[in-house]
C-alpha positions as CSV (number, residue, x, y, z in Angstrom):
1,X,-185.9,21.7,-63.5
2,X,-182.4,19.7,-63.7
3,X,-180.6,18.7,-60.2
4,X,-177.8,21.0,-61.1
5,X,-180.2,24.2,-61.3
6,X,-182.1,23.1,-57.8
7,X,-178.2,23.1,-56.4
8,X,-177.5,26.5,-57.5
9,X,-180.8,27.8,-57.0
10,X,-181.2,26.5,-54.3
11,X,-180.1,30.1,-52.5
12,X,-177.8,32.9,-53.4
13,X,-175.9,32.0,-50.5
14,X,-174.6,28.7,-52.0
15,X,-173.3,31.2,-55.0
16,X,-171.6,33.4,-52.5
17,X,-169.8,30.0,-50.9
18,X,-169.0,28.2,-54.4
19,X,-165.1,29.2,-54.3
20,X,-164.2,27.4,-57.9
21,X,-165.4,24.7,-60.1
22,X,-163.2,22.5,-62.1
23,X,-164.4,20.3,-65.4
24,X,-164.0,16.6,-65.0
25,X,-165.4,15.2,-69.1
26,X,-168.7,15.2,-67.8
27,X,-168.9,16.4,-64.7
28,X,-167.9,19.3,-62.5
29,X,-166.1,19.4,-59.1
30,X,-167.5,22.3,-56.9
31,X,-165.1,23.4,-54.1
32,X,-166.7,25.7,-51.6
33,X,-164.8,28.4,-49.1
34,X,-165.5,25.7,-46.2
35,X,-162.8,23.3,-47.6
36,X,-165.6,20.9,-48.5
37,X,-166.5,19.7,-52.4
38,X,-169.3,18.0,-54.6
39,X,-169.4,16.6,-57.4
40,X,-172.4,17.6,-59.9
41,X,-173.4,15.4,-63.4
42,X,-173.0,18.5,-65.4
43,X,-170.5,19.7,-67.7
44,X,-169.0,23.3,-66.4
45,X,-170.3,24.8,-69.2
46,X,-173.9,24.4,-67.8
47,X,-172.5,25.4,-64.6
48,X,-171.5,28.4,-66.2
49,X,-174.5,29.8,-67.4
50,X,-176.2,29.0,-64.1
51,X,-173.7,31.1,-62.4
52,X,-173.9,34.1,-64.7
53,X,-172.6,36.6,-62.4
54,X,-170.1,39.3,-62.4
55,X,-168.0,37.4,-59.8
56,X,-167.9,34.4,-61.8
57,X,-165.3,34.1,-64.7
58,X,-164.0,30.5,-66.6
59,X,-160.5,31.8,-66.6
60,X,-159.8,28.3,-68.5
61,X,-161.6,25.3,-70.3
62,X,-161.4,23.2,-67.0
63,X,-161.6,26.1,-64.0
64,X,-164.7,28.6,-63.5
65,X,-164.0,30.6,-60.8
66,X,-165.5,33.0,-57.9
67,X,-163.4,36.1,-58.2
68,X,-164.4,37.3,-54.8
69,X,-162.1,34.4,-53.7
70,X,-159.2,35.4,-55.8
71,X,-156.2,36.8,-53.3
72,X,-153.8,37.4,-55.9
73,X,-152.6,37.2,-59.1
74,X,-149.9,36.7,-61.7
75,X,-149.7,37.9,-65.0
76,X,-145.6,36.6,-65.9
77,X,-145.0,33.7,-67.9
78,X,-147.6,31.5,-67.0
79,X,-151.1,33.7,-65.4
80,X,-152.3,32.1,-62.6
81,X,-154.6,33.2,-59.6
82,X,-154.3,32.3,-56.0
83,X,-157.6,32.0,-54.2
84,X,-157.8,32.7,-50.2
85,X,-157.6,29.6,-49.6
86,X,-154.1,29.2,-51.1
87,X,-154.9,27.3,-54.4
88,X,-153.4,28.6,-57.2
89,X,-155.0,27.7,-60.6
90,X,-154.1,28.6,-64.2
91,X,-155.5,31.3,-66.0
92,X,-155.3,30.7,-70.0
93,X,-153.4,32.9,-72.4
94,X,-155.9,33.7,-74.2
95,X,-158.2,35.0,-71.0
96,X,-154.9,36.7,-69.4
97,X,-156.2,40.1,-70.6
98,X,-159.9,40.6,-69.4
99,X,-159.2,38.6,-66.2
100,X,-156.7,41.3,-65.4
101,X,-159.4,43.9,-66.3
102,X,-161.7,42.3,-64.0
103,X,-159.5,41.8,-61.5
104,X,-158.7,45.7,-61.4
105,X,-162.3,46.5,-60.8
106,X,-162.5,44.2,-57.7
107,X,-159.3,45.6,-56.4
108,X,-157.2,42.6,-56.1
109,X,-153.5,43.0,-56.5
110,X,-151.6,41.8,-59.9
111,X,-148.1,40.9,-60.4
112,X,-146.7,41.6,-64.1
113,X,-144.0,41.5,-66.0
């Protein structure tokens, strides 16, 4: 088993804390809802399929993120989410569409054009 899976395995909890990942070549920054971070030697595609849940969405090629920590979003010129911890990260053109759709089923308000 690689380091990355004992880390995310390591309890559900630690999935329910992870509040975004962001690609860095290589390696993945992991931001928890404590304010706290680590870094992990694996690219955020492995970290995606490790964290193959419905609350987990790569709304861009660098961010993967825990949509039970999204607060709001906008869908105008450029999409972006704001998570409850006040960071706002981009949401990719090309994702704009089932992000919205996902957001709707969690209930979390969307501003539009």
């Amino acid at each position: 088993m690689h380091a990355t899976d004992k880390f995310i395995n390591h309890s559900n909890l630690l999935k329910k804390e992870i509040s975004y990942c962001v690609a860095e070549g290589s390696y993945s920054n992991v931001y928890f809802t404590n304010g706290k971070r680590t870094i992990l030697s694996s690219r955020l595609g492995c970290l995606e399929i490790l964290l193959k849940e419905k609350s987990f969405f790569r709304i861009h090629r660098k961010h993967l993120v825990n949509l039970n920590q999204v607060k709001a979003a906008e869908f105008r010129k450029e999409a972006k989410l704001v998570l409850r911890d006040n960071t706002v990260l981009p949401v990719a053109r090309r994702r704009k569409t089932i992000v919205k759709a996902l957001l709707r089923e969690l209930c979390i308000p969307c501003m539009s054009n």
